[in-house]
N, C-alpha and C positions, 0 to 999 in steps of 0.2 A: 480296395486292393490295387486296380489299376492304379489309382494316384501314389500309392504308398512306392509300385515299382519304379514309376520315371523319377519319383522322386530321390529315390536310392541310386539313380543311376547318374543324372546330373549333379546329385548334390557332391561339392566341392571336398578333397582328401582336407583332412588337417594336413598344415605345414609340414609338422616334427613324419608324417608318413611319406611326403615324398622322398626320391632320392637324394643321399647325401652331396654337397658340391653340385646340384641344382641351383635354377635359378633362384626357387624361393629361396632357398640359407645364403644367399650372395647379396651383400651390402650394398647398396650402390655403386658404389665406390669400389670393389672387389668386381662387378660388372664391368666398368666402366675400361679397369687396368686389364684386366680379361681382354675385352676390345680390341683395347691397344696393341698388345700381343701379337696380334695378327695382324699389321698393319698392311699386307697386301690384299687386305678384304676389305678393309675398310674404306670407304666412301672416298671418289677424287677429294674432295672439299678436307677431309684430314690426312690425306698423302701428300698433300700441298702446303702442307703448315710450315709456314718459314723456319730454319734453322735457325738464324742467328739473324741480329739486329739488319747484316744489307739485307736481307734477303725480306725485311717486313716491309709490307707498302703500305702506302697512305700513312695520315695522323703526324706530321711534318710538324703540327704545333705543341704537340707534348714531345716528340721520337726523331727530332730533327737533330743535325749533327750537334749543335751548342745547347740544346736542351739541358738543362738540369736534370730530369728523369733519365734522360740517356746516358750520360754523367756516373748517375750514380747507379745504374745497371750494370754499366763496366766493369765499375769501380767495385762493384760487390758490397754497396753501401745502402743500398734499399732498404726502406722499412715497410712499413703496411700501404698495398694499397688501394684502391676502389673503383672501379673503370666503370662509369657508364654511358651506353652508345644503343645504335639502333644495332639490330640483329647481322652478321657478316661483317663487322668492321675489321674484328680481328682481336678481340678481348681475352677471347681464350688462348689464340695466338700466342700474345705477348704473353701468358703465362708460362708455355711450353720454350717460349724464347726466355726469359730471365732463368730458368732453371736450368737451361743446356749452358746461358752464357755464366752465373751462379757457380756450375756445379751442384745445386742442389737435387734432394728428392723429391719428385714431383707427386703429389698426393691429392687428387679430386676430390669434393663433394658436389652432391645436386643439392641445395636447399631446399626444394621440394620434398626431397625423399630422404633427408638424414637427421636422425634421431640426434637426442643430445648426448644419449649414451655412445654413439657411434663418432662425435664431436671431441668428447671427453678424451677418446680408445684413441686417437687421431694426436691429441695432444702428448698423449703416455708414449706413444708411440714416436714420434719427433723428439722428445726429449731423452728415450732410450738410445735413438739413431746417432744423438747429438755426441752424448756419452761416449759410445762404441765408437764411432768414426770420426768425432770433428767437425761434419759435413749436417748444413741446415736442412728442413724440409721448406720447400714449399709450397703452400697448403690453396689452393683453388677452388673456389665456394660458388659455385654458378647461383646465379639468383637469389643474391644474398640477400634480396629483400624480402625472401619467402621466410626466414628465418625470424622466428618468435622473440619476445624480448628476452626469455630468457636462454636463450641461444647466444644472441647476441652478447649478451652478460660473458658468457663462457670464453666468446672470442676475445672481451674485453680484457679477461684476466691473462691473457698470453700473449696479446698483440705485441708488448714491450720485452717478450722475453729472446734472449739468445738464440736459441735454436729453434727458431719458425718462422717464415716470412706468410705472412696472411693476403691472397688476393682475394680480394670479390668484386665478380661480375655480375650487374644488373642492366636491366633494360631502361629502368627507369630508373629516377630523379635520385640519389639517396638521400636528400636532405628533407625527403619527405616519408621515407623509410625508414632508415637506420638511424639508431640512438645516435643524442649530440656527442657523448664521449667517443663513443665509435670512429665517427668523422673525426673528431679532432683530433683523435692519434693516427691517421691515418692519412697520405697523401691519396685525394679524388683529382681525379679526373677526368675530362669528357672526349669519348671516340665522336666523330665527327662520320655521314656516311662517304664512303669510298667516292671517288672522282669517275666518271663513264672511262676515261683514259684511265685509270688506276685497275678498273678491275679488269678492261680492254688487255690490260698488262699480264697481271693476274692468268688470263684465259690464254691467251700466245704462250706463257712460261709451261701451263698446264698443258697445254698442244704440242711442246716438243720435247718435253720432260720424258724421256725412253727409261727413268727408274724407276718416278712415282708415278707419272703422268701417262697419258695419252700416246706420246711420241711412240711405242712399239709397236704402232697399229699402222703408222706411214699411213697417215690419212692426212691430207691436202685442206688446211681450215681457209677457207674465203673469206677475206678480210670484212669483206660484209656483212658475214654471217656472225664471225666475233662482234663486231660492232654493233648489232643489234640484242644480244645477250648482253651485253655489261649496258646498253641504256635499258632496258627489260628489266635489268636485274636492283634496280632504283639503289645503286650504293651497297649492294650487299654480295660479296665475292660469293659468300655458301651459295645461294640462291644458282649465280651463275655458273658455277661449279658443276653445282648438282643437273642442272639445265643441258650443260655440255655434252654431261658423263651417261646424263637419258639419251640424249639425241647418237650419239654415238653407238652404246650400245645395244639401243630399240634400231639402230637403221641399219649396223656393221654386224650384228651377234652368228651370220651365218659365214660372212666372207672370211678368208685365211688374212691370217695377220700381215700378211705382205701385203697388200694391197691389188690393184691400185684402186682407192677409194673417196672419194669427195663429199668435205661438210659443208651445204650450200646454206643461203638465205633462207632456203623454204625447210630445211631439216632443222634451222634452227627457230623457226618461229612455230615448229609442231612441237619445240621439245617442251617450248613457254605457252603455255594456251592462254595464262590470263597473269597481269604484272600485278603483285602484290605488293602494298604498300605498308609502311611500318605505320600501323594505327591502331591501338586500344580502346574499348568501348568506355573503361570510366576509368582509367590513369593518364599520367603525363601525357602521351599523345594523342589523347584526346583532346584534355584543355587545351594543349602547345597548337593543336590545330586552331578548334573555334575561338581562342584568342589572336592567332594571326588575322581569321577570318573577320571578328569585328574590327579590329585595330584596322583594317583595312577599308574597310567601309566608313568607319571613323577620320579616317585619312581621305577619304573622297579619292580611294582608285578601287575604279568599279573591274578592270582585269585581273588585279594581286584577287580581288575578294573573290572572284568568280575562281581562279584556281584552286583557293584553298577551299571555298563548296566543291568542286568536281573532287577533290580528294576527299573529302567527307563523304559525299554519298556513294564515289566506287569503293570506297572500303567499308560499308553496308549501315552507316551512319542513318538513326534515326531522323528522317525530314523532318519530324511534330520536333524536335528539340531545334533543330537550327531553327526555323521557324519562331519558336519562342523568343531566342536571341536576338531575333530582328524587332521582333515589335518592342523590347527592352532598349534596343539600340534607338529605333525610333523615338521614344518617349527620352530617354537619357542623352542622347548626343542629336537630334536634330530639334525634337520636341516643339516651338512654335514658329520657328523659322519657315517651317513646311509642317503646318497639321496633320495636311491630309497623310504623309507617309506612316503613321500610325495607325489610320485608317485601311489603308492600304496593305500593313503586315498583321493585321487583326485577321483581315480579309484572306492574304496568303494563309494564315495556318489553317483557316476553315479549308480553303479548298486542298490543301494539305491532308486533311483528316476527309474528304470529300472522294477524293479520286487516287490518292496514293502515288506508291510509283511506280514504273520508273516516269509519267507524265509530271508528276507533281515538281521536278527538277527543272521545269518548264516556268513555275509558277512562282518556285524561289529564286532563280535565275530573275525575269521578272527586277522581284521584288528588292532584291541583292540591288540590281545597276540602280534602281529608284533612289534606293538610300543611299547610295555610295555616293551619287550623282547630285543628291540635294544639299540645300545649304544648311549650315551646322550652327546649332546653340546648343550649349549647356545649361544654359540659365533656370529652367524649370527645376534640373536638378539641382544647383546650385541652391534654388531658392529653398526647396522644401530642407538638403540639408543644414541651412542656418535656421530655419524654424525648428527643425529639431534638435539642432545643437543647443537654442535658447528652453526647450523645455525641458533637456535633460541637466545643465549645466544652472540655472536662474529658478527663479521660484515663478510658480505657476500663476499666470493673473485669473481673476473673478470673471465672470462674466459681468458685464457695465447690467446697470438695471434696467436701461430701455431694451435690451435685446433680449432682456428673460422670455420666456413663454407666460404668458397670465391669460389665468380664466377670468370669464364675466365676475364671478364671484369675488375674486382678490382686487380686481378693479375697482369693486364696488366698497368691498370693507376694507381694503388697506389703501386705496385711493391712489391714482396714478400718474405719480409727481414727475417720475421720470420718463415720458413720453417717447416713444420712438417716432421719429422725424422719415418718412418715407422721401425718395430719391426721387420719385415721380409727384409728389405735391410740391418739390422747390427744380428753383433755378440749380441753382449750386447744392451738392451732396453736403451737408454741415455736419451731419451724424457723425460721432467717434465710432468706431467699433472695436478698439483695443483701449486702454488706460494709456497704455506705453507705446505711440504711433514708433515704430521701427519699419526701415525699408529689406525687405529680404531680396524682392525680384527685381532684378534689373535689366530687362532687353538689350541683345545685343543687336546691333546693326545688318542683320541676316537676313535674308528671304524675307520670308510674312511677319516675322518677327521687327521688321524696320518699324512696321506699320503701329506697332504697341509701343515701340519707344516715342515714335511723335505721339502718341494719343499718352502716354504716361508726361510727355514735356507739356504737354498744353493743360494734363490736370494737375497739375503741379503749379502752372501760372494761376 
C-alpha cells in the first residue's frame, strides 16, 4: 500500500491533463517564438544578435563586401542554405539577419525536437502566408543533421519552391549527414571560429549597448578583462557573452544602476572557471582533431602534435584511443626506420591502461615527441599493400612443393623429389619460395631502415 501511494504521487499527469497553452501542448517552435517575445529577458548572447549585415562580425570569406552570398542576400535572391561551424560563430545570426534584410517570416525548428507532422504544418503554413501576403518564410532548422531521412525527404520536396527559403544549421560536416540531393540544392557553407579580436569586439559593443546590452549599468569594463574573455571564449561570441552577462550580474545584482562600478581581470576570470573547447567524442571533431594530431607527427613537428594531444585530453578524450593511434602510426609511417618506436607505443598504451590519468598525459607526451622526432618510412606499409593488391586482383599461387609440410610417412611412399634446400646448409640462399619472384619491399634510405637497404643491395649482388 505504502508503494501503491508514492507511486500515485510521483507518477507523471498525462499530457491531454495538464493545462492548456502549457509547456507540454507548445511545439518547439511555438516555445521558441514564445521566447523571443520577451526579448528583454532573454540572454545578453540573443539581445546582441546583429540586425543587419554591418552589424555581423566575423566569416569575411562567405559575408564579405564582394562575396556572392552577400550579393544575393541583398539582392533578395537566396536560395537554400546550409551553414556549418563550431558553436557561437553566428549561424543562427545570419538566419535572423537574412529575414530582417529579406523581409521574410522567420520561422524556427530544433531538429532534435521536431516531428515530421510539425515539418509538414510548417510547409502549409509558408505556403498559406505566401498566398495571403506575397512575403516568403524563412524557415531555420537548428541541427539539421538530427533530422531522419525521411525528414529530409520532406525538405527535399520544397527546397525549390517559391515561398520558402530553408536554412540549416549544424555543428558538423553535412556531407557526412544530410542526403546528396539535399546538398546539391542547396548553397553549404563553412563558419570558420570568431577571431580573439572579433569577439574582443563583440564584448566592447555589448559593454556599451545602453538598449540591449550592458551599457545601462555604467559599469567601467578593463580592457584586460574583455581581453581575457574573447581568448577564454576559443572563437565562440555565446560563450563570451554569456561569461560577461555572469560576471556582471553575480558581482553588480545588489548595486544601483548608476554605479560607480568596475569589471576587472579577476571578475572576469570567476565568471569563466574552465575554457571549453569545441570537441565531440565520435563526430567531425573528434576525427578533425586526431587526424591533425597524426598528420602532425607524420610531419616530424613534435609541438603542432603535442597541441593537438593537450586539446584532446582537456576536452576529456580517451588516452587508450590516442594511444592506439600511435602505435598504428608507429608501424604505418615510421615502421623500420626506427623499430624501436613501435616498441615503445605498444609500451605507452600499457602504461596508459597502467596508471591512467591525469599522469598518463606524461607517458603520451613522451611518446608523441619519440614519433614525431623519428625518421619516417612507409615502406612496410607500402609493401604489404602490393601484396595484397596481388592477391585480390591475380590469381592465387600454390604453394612450391619443397615448402609443403610432409610427414615421415609421405616421404616414404610418395618419395621426396622436391627437397627443401635449408639456408644454413648453403653459402648462398638457392631455395625459391614463390613461383612468381616479385619485389613488394623496398627500403627507404631512413634511420635503421638504411641499414636493410644495403643488406637488400648486397643480396641482390
Amino acid at each position: 500500500m505504502l508503494f501503491d501511494f508514492y507511486y500515485l504521487i510521483f507518477l507523471p499527469l498525462p499530457v491531454s491533463l495538464y493545462p492548456k497553452h502549457s509547456f507540454f501542448h507548445s511545439s518547439p517552435r511555438e516555445c521558441y517564438n514564445k521566447t523571443m517575445e520577451k526579448e528583454q529577458d532573454a540572454p545578453l548572447a540573443v539581445r546582441m544578435r546583429p540586425r543587419n549585415l554591418e552589424e555581423f562580425v566575423g566569416q569575411s570569406h562567405v559575408l564579405g563586401e564582394q562575396t556572392l552570398l552577400r550579393k544575393a542576400i541583398k539582392a533578395d535572391r537566396l536560395s537554400s542554405l546550409i551553414v556549418y561551424g563550431p558553436p557561437g560563430t553566428g549561424k543562427t545570426s545570419l538566419g535572423h539577419v537574412i529575414s530582417q534584410q529579406t523581409h521574410a517570416q522567420f520561422t524556427y525548428l530544433n531538429a532534435a525536437l521536431s516531428s515530421s507532422g510539425e515539418v509538414k504544418e510548417v510547409m502549409r503554413e509558408a505556403a498559406r502566408h505566401y498566398k495571403e501576403t506575397g512575403r516568403k518564410t524563412l524557415l531555420f532548422v537548428d541541427e539539421i543533421h538530427r533530422f531522419n531521412k525521411h525528414q529530409q525527404d520532406i525538405l527535399l520536396a520544397f527546397l525549390e519552391s517559391p515561398f520558402i527559403v530553408i536554412i540549416g544549421a549544424t555543428l558538423y560536416n553535412p556531407f557526412y549527414f544530410l542526403a546528396p540531393a539535399l546538398i546539391s540544392r542547396s548553397i553549404v557553407v563553412e563558419f570558420k571560429p570568431l577571431t580573439q579580436e572579433e569577439v574582443a569586439g563583440i564584448l566592447r559593443r555589448a559593454a556599451a549597448d545602453t538598449e540591449r546590452g550592458l551599457g545601462k549599468y555604467r559599469i567601467a569594463f578593463d580592457d584586460a578583462a574583455l581581453a581575457f574573455l574573447a581568448a577564454q571564449a576559443g572563437g565562440d561570441a555565446r560563450k563570451g557573452l554569456n561569461a560577461l552577462e555572469i560576471g556582471v550580474r553575480a558581482s553588480f545584482a545588489g548595486k544601483e544602476p548608476d554605479g560607480p562600478a568596475q569589471f576587472t581581470l579577476a571578475l572576469a576570470q570567476e565568471s569563466i572557471q574552465k575554457k571549453q573547447v569545441c570537441y565531440d567524442r565520435d563526430e567531425s571533431g573528434h576525427y578533425d582533431t586526431i587526424s591533425s594530431f597524426i598528420k602532425s607527427v607524420r610531419g616530424s613537428d613534435a609541438d603542432s602534435a603535442l597541441y593537438w594531444l593537450a586539446k584532446m585530453l582537456y576536452a576529456g578524450e580517451d588516452p587508450r584511443f590516442i594511444a592506439r593511434r600511435l602505435i598504428i602510426c608507429a608501424a604505418e609511417d615510421i615502421g623500420n626506420a626506427d623499430p624501436f618506436s613501435l616498441v615503445l607505443a605498444t609500451s605507452c598504451f600499457d602504461a596508459v591502461e597502467y596508471i591512467g590519468m591525469p599522469e598518463a598525459r606524461i607517458v603520451l607526451s613522451e611518446t608523441t615527441i619519440y614519433c614525431a622526432l623519428a625518421p619516417k618510412s612507409n615502406a612496410s606499409c607500402e609493401a604489404i599493400e602490393k601484396a595484397m593488391g596481388d592477391i585480390e586482383t591475380q590469381s592465387v599461387e600454390v604453394v612450391p612443393e619443397a615448402l609443403k609440410m610432409k610427414t615421415a610417412f609421405q616421404k616414404k611412399t610418395m618419395g621426396d623429389t622436391a627437397s627443401y634446400v635449408s639456408p644454413h646448409d648453403t653459402e648462398k640462399d638457392v631455395q625459391q619460395y614463390t613461383l612468381t619472384k616479385k619485389k613488394y619491399y623496398v627500403p627507404k634510405d631512413a634511420g635503421r631502415e638504411s641499414r636493410l637497404l644495403k643488406r637488400e643491395g648486397k643480396k641482390e649482388k
